[in-house]
N, CA and C atoms as a LAMMPS dump frame, in Angstrom:
ITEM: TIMESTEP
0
ITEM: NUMBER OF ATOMS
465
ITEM: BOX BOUNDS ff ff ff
-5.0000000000000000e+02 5.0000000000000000e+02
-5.0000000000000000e+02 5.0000000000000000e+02
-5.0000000000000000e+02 5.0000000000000000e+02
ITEM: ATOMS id mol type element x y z
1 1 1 N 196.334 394.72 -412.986
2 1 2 C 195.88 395.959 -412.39
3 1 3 C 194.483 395.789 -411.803
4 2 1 N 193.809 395.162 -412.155
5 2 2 C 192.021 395.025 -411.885
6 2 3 C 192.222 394.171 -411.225
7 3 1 N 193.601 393.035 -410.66
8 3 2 C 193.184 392.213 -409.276
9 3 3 C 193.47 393.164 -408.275
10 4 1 N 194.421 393.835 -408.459
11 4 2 C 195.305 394.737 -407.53
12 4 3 C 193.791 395.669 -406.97
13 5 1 N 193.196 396.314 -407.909
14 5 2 C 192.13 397.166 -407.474
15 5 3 C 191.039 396.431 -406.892
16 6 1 N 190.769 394.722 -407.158
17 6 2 C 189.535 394.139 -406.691
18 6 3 C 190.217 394.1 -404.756
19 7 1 N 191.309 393.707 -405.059
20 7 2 C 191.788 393.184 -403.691
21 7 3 C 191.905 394.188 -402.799
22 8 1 N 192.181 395.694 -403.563
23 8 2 C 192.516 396.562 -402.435
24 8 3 C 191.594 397.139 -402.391
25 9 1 N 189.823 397.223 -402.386
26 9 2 C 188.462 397.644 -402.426
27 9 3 C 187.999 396.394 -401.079
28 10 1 N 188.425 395.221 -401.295
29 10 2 C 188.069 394.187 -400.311
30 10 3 C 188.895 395.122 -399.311
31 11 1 N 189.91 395.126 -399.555
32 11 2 C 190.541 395.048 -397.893
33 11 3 C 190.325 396.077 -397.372
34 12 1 N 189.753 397.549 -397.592
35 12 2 C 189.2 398.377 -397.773
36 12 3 C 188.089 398.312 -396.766
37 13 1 N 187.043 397.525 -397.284
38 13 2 C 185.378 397.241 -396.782
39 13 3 C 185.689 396.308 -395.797
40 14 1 N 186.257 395.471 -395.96
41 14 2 C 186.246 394.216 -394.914
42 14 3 C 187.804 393.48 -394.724
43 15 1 N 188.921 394.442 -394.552
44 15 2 C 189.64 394.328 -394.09
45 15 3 C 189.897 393.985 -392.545
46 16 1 N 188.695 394.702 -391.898
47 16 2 C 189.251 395.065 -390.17
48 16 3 C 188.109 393.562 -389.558
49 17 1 N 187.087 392.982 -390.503
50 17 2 C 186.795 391.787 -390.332
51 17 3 C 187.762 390.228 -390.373
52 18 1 N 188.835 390.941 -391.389
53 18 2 C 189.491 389.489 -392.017
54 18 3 C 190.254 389.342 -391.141
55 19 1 N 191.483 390.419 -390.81
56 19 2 C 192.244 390.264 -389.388
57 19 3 C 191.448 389.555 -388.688
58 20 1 N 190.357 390.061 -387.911
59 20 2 C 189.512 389.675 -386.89
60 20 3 C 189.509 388.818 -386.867
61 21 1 N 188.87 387.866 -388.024
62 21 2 C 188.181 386.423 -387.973
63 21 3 C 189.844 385.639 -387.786
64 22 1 N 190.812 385.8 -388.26
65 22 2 C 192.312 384.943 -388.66
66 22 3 C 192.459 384.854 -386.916
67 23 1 N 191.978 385.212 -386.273
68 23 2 C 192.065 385.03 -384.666
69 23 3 C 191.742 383.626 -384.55
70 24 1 N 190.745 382.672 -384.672
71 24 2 C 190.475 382.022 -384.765
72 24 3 C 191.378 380.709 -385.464
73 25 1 N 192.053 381.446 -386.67
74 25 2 C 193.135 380.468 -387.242
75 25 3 C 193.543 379.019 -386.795
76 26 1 N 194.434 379.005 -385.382
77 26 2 C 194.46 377.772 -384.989
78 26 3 C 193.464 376.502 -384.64
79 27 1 N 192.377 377.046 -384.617
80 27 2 C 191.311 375.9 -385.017
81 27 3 C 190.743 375.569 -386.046
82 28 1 N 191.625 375.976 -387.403
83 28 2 C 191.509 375.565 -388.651
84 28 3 C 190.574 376.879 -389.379
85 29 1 N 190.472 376.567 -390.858
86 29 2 C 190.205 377.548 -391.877
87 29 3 C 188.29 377.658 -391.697
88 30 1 N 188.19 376.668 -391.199
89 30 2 C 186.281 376.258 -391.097
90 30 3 C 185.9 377.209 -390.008
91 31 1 N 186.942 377.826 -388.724
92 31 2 C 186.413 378.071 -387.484
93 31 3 C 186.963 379.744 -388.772
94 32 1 N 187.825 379.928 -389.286
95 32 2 C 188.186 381.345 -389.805
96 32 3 C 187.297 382.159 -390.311
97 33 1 N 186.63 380.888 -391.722
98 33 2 C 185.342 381.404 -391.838
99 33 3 C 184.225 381.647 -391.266
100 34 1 N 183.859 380.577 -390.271
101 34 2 C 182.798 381.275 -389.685
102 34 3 C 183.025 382.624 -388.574
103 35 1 N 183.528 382.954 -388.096
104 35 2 C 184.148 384.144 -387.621
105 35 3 C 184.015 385.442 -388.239
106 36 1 N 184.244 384.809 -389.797
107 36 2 C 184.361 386.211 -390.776
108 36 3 C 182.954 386.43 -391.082
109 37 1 N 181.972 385.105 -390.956
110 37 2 C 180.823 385.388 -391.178
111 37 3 C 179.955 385.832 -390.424
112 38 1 N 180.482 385.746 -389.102
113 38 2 C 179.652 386.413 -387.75
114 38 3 C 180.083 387.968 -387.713
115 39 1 N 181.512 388.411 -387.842
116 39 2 C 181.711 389.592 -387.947
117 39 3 C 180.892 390.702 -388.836
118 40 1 N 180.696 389.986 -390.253
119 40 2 C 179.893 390.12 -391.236
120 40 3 C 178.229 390.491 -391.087
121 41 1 N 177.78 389.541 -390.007
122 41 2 C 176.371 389.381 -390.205
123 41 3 C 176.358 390.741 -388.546
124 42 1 N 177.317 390.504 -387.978
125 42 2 C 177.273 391.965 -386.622
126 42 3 C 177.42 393.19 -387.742
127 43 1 N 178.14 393.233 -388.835
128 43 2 C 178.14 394.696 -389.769
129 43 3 C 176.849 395.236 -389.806
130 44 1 N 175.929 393.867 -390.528
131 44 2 C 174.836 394.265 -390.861
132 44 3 C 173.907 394.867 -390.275
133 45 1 N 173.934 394.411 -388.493
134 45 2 C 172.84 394.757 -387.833
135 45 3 C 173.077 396.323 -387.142
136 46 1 N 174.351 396.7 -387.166
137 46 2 C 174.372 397.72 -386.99
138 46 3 C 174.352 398.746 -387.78
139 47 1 N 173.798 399.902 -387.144
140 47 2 C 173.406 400.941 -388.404
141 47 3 C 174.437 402.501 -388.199
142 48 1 N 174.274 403.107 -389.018
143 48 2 C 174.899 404.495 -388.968
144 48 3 C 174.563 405.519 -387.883
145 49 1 N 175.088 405.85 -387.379
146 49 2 C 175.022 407.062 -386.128
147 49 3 C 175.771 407.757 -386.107
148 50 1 N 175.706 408.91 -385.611
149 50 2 C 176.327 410.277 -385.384
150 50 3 C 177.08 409.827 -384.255
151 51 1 N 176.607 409.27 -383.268
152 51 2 C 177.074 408.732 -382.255
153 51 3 C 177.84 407.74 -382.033
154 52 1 N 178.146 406.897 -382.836
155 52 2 C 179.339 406.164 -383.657
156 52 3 C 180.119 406.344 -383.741
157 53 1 N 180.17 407.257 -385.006
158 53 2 C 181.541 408.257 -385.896
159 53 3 C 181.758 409.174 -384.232
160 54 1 N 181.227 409.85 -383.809
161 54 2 C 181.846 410.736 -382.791
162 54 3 C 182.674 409.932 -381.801
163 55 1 N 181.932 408.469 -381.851
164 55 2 C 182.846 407.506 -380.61
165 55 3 C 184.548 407.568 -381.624
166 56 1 N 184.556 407.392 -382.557
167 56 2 C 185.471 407.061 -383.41
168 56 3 C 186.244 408.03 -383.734
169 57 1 N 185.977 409.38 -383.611
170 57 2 C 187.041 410.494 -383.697
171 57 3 C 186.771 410.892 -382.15
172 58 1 N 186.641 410.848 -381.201
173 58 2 C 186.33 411.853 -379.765
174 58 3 C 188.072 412.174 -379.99
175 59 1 N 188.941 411.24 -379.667
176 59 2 C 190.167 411.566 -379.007
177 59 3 C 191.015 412.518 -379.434
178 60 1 N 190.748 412.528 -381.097
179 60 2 C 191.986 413.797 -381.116
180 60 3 C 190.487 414.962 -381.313
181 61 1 N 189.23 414.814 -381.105
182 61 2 C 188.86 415.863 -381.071
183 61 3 C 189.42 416.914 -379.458
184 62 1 N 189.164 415.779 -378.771
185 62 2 C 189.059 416.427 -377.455
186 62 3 C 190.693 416.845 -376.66
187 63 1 N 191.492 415.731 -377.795
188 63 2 C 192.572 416.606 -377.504
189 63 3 C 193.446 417.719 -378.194
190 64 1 N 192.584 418.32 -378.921
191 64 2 C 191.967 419.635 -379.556
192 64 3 C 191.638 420.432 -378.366
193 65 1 N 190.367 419.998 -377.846
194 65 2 C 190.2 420.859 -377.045
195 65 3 C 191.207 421.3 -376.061
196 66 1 N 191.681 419.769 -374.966
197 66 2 C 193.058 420.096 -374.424
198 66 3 C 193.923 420.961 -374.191
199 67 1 N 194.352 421.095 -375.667
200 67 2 C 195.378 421.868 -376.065
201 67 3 C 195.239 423.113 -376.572
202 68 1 N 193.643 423.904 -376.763
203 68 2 C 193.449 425.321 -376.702
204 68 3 C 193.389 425.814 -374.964
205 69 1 N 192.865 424.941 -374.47
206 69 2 C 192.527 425.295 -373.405
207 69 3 C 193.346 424.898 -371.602
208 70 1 N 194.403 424.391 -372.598
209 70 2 C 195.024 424.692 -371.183
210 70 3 C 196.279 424.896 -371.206
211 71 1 N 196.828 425.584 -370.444
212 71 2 C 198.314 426.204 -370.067
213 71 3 C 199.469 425.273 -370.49
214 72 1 N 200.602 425.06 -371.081
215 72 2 C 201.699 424.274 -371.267
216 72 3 C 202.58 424.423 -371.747
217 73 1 N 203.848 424.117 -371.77
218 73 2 C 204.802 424.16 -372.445
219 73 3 C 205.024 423.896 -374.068
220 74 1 N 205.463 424.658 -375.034
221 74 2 C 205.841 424.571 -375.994
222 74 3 C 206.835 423.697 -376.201
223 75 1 N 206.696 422.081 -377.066
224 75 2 C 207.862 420.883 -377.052
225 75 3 C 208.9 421.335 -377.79
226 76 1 N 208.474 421.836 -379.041
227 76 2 C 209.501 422.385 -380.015
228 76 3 C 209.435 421.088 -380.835
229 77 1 N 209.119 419.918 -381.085
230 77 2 C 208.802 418.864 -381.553
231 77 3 C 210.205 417.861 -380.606
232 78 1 N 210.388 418.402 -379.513
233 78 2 C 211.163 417.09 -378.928
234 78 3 C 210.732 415.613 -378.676
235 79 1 N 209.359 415.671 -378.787
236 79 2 C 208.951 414.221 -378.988
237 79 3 C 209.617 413.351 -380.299
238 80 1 N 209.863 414.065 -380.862
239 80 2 C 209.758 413.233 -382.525
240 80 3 C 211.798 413.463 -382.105
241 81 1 N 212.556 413.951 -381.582
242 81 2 C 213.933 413.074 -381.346
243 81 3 C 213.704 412.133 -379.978
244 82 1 N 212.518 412.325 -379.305
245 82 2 C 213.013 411.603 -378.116
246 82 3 C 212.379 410.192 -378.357
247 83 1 N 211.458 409.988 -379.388
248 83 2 C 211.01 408.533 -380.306
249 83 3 C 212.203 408.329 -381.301
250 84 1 N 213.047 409.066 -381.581
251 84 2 C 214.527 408.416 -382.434
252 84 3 C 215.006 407.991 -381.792
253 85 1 N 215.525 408.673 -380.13
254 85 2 C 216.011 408.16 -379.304
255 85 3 C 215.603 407.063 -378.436
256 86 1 N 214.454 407.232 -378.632
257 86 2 C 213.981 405.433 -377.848
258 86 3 C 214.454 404.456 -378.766
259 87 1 N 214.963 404.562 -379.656
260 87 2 C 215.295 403.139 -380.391
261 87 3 C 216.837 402.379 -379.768
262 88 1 N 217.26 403.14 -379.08
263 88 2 C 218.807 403.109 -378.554
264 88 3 C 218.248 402.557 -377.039
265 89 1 N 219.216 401.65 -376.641
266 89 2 C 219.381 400.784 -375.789
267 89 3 C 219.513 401.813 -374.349
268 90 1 N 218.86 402.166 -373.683
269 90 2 C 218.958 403.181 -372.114
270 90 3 C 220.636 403.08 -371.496
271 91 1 N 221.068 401.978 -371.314
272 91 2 C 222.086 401.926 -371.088
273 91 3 C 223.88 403.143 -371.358
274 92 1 N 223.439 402.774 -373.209
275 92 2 C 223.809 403.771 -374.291
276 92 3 C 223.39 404.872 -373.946
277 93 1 N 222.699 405.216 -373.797
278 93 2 C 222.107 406.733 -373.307
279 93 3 C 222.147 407.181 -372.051
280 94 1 N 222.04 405.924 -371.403
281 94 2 C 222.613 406.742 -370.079
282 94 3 C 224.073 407.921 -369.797
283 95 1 N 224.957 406.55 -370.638
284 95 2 C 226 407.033 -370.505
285 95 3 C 226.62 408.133 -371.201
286 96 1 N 225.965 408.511 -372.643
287 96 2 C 225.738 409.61 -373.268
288 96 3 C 225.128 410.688 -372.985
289 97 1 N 223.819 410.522 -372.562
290 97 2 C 223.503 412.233 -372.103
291 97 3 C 223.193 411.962 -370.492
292 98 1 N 223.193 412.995 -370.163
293 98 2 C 223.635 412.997 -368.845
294 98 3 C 222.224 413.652 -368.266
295 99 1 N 220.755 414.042 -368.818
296 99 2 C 219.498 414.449 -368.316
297 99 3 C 218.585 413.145 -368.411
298 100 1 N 217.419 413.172 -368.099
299 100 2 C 216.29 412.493 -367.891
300 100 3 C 215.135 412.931 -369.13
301 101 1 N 215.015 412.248 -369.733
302 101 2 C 213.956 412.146 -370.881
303 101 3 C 212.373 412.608 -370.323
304 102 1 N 211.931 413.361 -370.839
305 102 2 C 210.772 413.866 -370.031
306 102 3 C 210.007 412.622 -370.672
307 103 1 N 208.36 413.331 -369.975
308 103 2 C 207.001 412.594 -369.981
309 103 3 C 207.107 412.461 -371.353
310 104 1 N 206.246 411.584 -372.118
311 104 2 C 205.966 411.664 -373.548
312 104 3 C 204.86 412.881 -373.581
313 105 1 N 204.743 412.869 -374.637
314 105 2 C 203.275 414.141 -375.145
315 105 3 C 202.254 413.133 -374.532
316 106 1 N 201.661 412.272 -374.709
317 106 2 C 200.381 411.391 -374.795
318 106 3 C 200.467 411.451 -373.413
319 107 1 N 201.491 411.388 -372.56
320 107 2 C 201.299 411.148 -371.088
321 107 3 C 200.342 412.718 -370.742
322 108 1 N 201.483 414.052 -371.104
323 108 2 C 200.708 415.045 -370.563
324 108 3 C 199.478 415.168 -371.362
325 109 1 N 199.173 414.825 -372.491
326 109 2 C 197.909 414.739 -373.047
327 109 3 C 196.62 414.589 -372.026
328 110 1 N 196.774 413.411 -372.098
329 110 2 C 195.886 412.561 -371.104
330 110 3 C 195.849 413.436 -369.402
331 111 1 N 197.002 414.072 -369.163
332 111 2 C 196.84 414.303 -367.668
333 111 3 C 195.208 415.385 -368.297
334 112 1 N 196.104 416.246 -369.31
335 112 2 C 195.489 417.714 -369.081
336 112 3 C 193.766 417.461 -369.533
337 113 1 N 193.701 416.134 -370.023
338 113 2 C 191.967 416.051 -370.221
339 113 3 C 191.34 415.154 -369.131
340 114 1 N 192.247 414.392 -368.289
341 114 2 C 191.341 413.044 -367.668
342 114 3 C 191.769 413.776 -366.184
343 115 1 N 193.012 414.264 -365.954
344 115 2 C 193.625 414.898 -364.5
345 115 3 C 193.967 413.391 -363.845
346 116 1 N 194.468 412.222 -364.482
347 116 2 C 194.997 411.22 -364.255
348 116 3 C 196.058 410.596 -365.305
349 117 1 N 196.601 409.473 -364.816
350 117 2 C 197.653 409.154 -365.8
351 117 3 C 197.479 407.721 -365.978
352 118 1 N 196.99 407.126 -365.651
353 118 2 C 196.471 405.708 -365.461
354 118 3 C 196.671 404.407 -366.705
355 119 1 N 196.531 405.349 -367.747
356 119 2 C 196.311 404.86 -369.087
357 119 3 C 197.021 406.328 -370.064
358 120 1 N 197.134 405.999 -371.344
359 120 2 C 197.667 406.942 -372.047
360 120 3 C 196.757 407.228 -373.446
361 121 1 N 196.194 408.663 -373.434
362 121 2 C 195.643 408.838 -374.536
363 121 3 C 195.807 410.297 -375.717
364 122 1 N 196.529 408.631 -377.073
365 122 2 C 197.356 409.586 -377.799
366 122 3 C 196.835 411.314 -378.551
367 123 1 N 197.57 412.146 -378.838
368 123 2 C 197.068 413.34 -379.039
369 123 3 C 196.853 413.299 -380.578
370 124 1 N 195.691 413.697 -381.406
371 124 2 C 195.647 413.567 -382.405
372 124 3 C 196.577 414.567 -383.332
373 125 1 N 196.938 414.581 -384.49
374 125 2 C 197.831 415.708 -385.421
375 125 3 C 197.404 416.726 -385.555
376 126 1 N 196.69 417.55 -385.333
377 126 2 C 197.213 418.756 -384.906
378 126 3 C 196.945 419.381 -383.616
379 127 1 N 196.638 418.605 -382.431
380 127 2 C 197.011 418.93 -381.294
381 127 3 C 198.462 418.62 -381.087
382 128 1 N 199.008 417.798 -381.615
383 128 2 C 200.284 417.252 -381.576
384 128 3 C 201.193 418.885 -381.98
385 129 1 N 200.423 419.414 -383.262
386 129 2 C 201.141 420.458 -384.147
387 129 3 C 201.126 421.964 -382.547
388 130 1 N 200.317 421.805 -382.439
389 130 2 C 199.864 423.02 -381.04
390 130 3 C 200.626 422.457 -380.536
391 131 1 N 200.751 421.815 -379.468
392 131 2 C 201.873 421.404 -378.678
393 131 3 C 202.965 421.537 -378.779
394 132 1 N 203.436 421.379 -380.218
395 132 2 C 204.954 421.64 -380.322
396 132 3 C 205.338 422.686 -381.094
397 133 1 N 204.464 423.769 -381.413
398 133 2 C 204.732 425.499 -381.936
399 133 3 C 203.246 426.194 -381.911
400 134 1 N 202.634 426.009 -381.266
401 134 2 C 201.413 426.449 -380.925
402 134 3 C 200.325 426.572 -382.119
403 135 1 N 200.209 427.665 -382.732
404 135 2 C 199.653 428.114 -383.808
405 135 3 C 200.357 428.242 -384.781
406 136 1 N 200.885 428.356 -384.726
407 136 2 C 202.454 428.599 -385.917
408 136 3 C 202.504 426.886 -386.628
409 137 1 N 202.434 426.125 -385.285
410 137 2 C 202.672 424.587 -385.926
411 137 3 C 201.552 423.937 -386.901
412 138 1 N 199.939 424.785 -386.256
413 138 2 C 199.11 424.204 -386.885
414 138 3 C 198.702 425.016 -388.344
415 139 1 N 199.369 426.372 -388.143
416 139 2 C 199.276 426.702 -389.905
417 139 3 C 200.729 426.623 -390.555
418 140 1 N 201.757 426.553 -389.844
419 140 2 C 202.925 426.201 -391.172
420 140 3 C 203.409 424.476 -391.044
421 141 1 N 203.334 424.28 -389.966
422 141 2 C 203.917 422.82 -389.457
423 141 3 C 203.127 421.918 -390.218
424 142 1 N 201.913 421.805 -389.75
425 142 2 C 200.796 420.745 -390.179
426 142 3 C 200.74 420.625 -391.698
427 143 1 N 200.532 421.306 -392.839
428 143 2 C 200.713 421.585 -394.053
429 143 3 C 201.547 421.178 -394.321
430 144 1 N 202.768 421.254 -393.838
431 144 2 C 204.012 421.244 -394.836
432 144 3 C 204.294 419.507 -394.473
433 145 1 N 203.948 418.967 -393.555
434 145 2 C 204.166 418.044 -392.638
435 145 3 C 203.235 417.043 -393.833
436 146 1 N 201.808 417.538 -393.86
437 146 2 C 200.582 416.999 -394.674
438 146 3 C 201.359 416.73 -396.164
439 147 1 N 201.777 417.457 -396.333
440 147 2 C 202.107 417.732 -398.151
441 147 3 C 203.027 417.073 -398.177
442 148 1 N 204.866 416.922 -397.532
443 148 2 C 205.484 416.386 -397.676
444 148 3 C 205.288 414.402 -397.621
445 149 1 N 204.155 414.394 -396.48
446 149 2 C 204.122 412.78 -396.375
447 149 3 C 203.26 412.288 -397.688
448 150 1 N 202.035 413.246 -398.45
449 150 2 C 201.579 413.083 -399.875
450 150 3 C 202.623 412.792 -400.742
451 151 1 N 203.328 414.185 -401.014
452 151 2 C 204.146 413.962 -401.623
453 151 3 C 205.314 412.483 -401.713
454 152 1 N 205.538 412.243 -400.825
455 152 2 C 206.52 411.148 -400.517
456 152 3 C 205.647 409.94 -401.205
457 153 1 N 204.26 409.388 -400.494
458 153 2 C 203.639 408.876 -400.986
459 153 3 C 203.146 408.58 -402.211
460 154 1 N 203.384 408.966 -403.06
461 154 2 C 202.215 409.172 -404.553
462 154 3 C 203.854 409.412 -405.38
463 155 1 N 204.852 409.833 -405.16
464 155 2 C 205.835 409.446 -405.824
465 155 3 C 206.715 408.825 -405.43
């Protein structure tokens, strides 16, 4: 139990370094480490900012904003069958339903904050919840949505 907790406190703190450095891998375990140690010694020199953390949440803040503020269609959560349905071969589906699969959410996401499509930027959970029952989604949807994936989790 106390390796399980040492190991999952590492991967924790310096998890998103260790990936990093294993880039390096094919030029052996000597080029891995030093990698992990440059990643390491860049931790250090950087410091805490407000301006940081805000780089690090902007997207589903702003697609928050998005989604109070501009006009759209209610999905009903058709994203979440039309990602079941992407797992099926187009072909298969062609010949089965007989409409055209709309935009994803992230596509109109992105139009309604950038007014381009160029790139795709995903909508955070509970703009996701607005989008697909407005207010309704973000006080009964989101919760029950929150609790059930806890729940699932932890038992």
């Amino acid at each position: 139990m106390l390796v399980f907790l040492a190991s999952s406190c590492i991967f924790v703190f310096y998890g998103k370094e260790i990936f990093a450095s294993l880039t390096a891998l094919p030029n052996g375990i000597d080029a891995v480490v030093e990698r992990f140690q440059y990643y390491l010694d860049m931790q250090d020199k950087q410091e805490f900012s407000l301006e940081g953390l805000s780089g690090e949440i902007s997207f589903p803040v702003s697609s928050i904003y998005a989604a109070l503020n501009t006009p759209y269609e209610i999905r009903f959560l058709n994203d979440w069958i039309y990602g079941f349905l992407s797992f099926f071969p187009d072909r298969i589906l062609d010949d089965l339903l007989s409409y055209e699969v709309p935009e994803t959410l992230s596509f109109h996401n992105t139009y309604y904050q950038i007014i381009s499509n160029e790139y795709e930027i995903p909508s955070g959970f509970i703009s996701s919840c607005l989008y697909s029952f407005s207010w309704a989604g973000v006080i009964y949807l989101a919760p029950y949505t929150d609790g059930w994936v806890d729940a699932y989790i932890i038992y």
